[in-house]
N, C-alpha and C positions, 0 to 999 in steps of 0.2 A: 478471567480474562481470556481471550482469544487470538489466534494471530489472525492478522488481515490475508484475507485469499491472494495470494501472488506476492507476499514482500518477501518469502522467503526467497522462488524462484528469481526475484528481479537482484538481489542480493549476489545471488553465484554467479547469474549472468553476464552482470557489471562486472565482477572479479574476474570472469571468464574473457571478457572481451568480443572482438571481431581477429585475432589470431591465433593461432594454436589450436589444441585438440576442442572436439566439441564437448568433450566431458573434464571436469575438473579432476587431477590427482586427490587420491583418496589423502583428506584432513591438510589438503593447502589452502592457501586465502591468503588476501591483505582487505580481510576485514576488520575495521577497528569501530566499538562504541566509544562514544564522548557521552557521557553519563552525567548528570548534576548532582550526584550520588555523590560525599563526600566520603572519603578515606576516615574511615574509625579506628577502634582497637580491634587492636590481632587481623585487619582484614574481615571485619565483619560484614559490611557494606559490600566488598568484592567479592564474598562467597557466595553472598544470596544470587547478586548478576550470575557470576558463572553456572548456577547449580538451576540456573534456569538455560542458559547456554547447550550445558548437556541434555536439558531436558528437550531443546528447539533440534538438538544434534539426532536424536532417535524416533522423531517422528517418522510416520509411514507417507510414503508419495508414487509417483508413478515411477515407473521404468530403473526405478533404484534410486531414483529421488526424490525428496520431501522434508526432508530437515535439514538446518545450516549444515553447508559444505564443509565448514570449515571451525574450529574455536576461535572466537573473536579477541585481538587485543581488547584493556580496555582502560581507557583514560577518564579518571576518575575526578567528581568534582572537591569543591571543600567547605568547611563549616562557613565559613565569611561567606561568599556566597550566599546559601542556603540561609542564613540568618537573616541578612539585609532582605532579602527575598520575602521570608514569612514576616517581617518585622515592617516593611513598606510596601510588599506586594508590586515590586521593581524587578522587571525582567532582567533590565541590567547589566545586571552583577554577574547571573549566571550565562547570558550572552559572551559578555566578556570572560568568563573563566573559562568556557567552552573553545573559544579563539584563542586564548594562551594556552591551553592545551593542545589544539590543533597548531600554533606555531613554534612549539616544542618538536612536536611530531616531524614538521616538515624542516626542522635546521637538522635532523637525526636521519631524513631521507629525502634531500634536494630534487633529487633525480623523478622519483614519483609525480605522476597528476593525483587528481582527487573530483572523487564523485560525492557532493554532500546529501543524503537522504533524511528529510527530517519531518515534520508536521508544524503546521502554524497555533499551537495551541499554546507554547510559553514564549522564551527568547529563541529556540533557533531559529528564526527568520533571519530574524538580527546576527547573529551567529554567521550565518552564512554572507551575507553581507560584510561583513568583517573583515571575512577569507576573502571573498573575490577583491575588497578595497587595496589589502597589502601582499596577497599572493594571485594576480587575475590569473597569471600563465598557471597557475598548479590546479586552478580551481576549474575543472572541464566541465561540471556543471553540479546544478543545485535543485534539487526535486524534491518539492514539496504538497504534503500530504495535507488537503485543506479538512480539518474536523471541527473547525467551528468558521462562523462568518469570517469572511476575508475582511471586513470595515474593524476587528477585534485584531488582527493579526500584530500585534508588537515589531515597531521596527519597516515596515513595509508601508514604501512611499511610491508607487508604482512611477508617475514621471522623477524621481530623483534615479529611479533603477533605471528606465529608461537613457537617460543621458547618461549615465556615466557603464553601460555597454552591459548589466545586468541582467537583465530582461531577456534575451537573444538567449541565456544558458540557462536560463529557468523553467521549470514546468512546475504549474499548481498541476496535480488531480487528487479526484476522488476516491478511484479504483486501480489497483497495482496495473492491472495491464495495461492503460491509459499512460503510465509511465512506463510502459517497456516499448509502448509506441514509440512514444517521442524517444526514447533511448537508441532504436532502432531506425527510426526516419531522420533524424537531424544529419547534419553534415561538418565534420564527419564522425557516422553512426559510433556509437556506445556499446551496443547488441548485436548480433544476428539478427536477421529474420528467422530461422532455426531455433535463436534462443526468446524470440516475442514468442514462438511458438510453442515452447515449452513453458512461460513462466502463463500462457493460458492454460495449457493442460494443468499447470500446477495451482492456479488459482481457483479450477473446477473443485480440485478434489479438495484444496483448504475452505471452501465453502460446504461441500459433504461432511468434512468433519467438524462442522461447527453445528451443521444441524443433525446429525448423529446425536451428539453429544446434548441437543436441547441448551443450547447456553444462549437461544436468541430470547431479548428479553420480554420481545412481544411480536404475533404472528405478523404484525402491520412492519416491527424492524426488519423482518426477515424477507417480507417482501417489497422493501422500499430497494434494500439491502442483494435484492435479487437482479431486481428489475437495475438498478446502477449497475451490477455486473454485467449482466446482459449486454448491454450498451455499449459498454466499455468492449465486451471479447467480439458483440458486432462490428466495433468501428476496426479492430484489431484484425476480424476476418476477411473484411475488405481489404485489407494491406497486403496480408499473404494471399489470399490469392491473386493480387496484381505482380506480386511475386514467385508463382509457381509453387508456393510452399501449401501445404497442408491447413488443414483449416477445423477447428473446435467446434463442436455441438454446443446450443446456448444448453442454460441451466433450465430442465424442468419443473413446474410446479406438481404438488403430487393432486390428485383428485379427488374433491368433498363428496361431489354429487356426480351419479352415475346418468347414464342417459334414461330417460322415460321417467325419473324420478320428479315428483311434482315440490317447487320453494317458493315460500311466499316472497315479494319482491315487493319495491315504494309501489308495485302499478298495478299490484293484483297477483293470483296464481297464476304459477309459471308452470313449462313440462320443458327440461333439461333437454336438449336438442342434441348438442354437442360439447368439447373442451379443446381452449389451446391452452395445453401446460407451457407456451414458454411464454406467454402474454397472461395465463392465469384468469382467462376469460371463459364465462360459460356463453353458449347460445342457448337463448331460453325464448320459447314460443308461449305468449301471453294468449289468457284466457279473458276475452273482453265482454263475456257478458257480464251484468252486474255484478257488484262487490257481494249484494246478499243472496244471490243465487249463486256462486262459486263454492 
């Protein structure tokens, strides 16, 4: 498993805000997991989260950042739940136990808003749904990470969210930075432009260490996977510089074939011309006399 390029930077950011210092105190946060993970013996369940916690704590990153700011609370799910789930394949249950955890949370800290980060792949859609139905004032927004078709997303009825004032606090994306946009452009903002700007430097380098490490599962993920990045830190660069700030190099692709060098292509032999490494395109000058004379 890998992290996603920028969810840690978007992580501190949120926590970080639009006041106070631009860097976090070293190991603070009101970062809290809501886990489906139910509570076992001895804290079995809770070990394994945290001991990966530490492990997100010592990553390497830019400028002294790259691993969680902070050790996360973490609210834990339970066997009921988790049963009815595998036993009916019912998001449900774990929706709802996700929200009686979160309303536990919020009678123990009235005072607090709340930013929900989640993915559409099981209940928290629904989940978050929940929150803004019986808590709208606490719930400041709901950013959701689409990994599978939105027509599959449990719980998400876009005009029901519509009408009743959902939608206006929500962002589907793909790629972290795309959510530190919106975090950063809504009104009123969630981030910095300073911190849209760090969680792209930070999303560079979580994309380096993923392909360092060889953990992509095929060269076509890595450049679907690239190419969305890109996108995403483009739409991003436009932003800051309409705001003075500083601005990311897209990611480049590395290079197969050198100039002069001859590849066969659907249209015949080619001679390597040129490369753009951030589009991953070669210029290749075709040889158009026959096929059996080439």
């Amino acid at each position: 498993k890998v992290v996603y390029p920028g969810v840690i930077g978007l992580y501190r950011e949120m926590d970080l805000g639009i006041n106070g210092p631009e860097k976090m105190p070293s190991n603070t946060g009101n970062l809290v997991f809501l886990s489906a993970r139910p509570h076992l013996y001895k804290d079995i369940s809770e070990k394994h989260n945290f001991a990966k916690f530490k492990k997100l704590r010592e990553r390497e990153g830019v400028d002294g950042r790259g691993g969680l700011h902070t050790t996360p609370s973490l609210l834990a799910g339970d066997i009921t739940s988790g049963r009815e789930f595998m036993m009916t394949n019912d998001f449900e249950p774990l929706a709802r136990k996700k929200f009686d955890n979160f309303k536990k949370y919020v009678s123990i800290y009235p005072e607090f808003k709340h930013v929900f980060i989640c993915d559409n792949g099981q209940g928290d859609v629904r989940a978050g749904e929940l929150v803004h139905d019986s808590f709208p004032n606490h719930l400041d927004g709901l950013f959701v990470h689409v990994v599978q078709d939105m027509r599959k997303t449990y719980g998400f009825d876009a005009e029901r969210w519509r009408k009743k004032g959902l939608t206006a606090k929500t962002c589907f994306f793909t790629s972290y930075p795309d959510a530190a946009l919106f975090a950063a452009t809504r009104t009123p903002p969630l981030i910095r432009m300073s911190g849209l700007f760090r969680v792209c430097q930070d999303a560079i380098i979580d994309f380096d260490i993923i392909t360092k490490s060889q953990k992509w599962s095929s060269s076509s993920q890595k450049r679907d996977r690239m190419s969305d990045l890109n996108q995403s830190l483009w739409r991003c660069n436009q932003t800051l510089n309409k705001h003075g700030e500083p601005t990311v190099p897209l990611i480049e692709s590395s290079r197969q074939w050198e100039d002069g060098e001859k590849v066969r292509t659907l249209y015949g032999i080619g001679t390597i011309r040129g490369f753009d490494p951030v589009f991953d395109l070669y210029d290749v000058e075709l040889d158009w006399s026959p096929l059996d004379l080439q």
